[in-house]
C-alpha positions in Angstrom: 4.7 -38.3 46.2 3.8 -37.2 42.7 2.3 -34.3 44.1 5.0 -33.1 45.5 7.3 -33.2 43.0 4.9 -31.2 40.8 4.7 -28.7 43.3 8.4 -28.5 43.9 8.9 -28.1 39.9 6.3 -25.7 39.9 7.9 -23.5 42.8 11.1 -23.9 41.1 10.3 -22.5 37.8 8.5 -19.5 39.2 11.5 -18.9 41.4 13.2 -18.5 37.8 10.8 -16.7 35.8 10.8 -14.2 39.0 14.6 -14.1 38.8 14.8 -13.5 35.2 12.5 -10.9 35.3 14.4 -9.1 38.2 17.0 -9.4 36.5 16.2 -8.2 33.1 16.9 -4.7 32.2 13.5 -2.4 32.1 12.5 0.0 29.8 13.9 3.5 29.8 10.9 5.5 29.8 12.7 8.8 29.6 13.1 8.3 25.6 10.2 9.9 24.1 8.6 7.4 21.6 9.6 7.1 17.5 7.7 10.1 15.6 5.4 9.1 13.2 6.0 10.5 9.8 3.0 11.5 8.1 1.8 9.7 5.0 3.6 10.8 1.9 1.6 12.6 -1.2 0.8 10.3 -4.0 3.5 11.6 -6.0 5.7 10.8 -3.7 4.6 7.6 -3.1 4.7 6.2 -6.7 8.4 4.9 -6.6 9.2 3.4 -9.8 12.1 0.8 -9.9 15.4 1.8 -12.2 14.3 1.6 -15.8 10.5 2.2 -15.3 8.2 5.4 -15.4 5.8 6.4 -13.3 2.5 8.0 -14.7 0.0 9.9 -12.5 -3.6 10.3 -12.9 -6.3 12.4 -11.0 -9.8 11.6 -10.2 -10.1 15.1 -9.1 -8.9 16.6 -12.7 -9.9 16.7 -16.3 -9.0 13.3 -17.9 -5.7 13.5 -19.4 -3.7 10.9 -21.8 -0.2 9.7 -20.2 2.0 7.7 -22.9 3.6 5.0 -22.7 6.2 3.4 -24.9 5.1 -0.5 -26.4 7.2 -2.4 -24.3 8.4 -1.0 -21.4 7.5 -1.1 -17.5 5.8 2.0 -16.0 4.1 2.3 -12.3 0.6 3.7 -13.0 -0.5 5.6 -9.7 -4.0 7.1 -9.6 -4.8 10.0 -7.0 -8.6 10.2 -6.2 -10.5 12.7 -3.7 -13.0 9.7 -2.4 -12.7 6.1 -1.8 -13.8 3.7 -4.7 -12.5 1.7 -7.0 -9.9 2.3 -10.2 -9.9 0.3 -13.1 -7.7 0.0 -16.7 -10.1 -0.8 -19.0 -8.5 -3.6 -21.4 -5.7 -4.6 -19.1 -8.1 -6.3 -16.5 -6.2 -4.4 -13.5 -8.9 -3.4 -10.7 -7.8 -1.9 -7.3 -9.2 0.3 -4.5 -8.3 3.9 -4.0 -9.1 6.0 -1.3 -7.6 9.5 -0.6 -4.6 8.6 1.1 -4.1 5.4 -0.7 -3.5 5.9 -4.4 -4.4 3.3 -6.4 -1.0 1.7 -8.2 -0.8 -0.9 -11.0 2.5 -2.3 -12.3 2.3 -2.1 -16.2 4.1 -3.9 -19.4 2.2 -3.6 -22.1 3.4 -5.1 -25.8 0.6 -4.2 -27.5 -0.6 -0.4 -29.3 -3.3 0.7 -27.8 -5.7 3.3 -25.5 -6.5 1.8 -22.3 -9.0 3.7 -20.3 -8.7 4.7 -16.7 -11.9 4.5 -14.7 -12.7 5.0 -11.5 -16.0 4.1 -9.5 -16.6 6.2 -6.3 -17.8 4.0 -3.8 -21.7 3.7 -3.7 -21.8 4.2 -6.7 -22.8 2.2 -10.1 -21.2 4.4 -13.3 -17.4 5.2 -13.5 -15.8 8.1 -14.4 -13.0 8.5 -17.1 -10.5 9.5 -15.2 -7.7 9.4 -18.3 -6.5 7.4 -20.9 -3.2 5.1 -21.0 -1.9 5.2 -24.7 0.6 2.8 -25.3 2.6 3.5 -28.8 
């Protein structure tokens, strides 16, 4: 007896998934997918938010010195050619790069100082100055 009603209640909700499904409106296939936008450049990427800067370094350039005021918010963004690892020496920030991933550190500093910016190409031991933050 049992049996049967387990079976009947089995039948029964297959009979509706089957109806649902008939019923539910497919896919138009003639819409060709969304496009895929290609990744953005790192200097495009590096959005800051109203009232903050955004400074760029390279891993690819000569070091350079960006300033930046005592006090106020800035979006450091550093551009490398390899993947590895960037660091700002001082402010304890660590992050990975690679070449179509900036790496990107939120900064407010309060104190006067040079912060260096290193980065360590994977595999390897010794990083590279890749600029210096000055904050003033």
């Amino acid at each position: 007896m049992h049996l049967r009603r387990a079976l009947l209640l089995f039948a029964i909700v297959l009979g509706l998934a089957a109806l649902t499904a008939s019923l539910s409106r497919p896919r138009d296939r003639s819409e060709p997918p969304p496009e895929r936008s290609a990744p953005a450049a790192p200097q495009e990427r590096a959005e800051s938010a109203p009232g903050e800067r955004g400074l760029t370094f390279s891993a690819g350039g000569p070091p350079r010195t960006r300033v930046l005021s005592r006090g106020r918010a800035a979006t450091v963004t550093v551009s490398v050619d390899q993947a590895g690892q960037v660091s700002l020496d001082g402010l304890g920030l660590v992050a990975a790069a690679e070449p179509l991933t900036p790496a990107s550190f939120p900064v407010h500093v309060d104190a006067r100082g040079r912060y260096p910016v290193l980065f360590t190409p994977a595999g390897e031991n010794e990083p590279r100055r890749v600029g210096t933050l000055a904050v003033r």
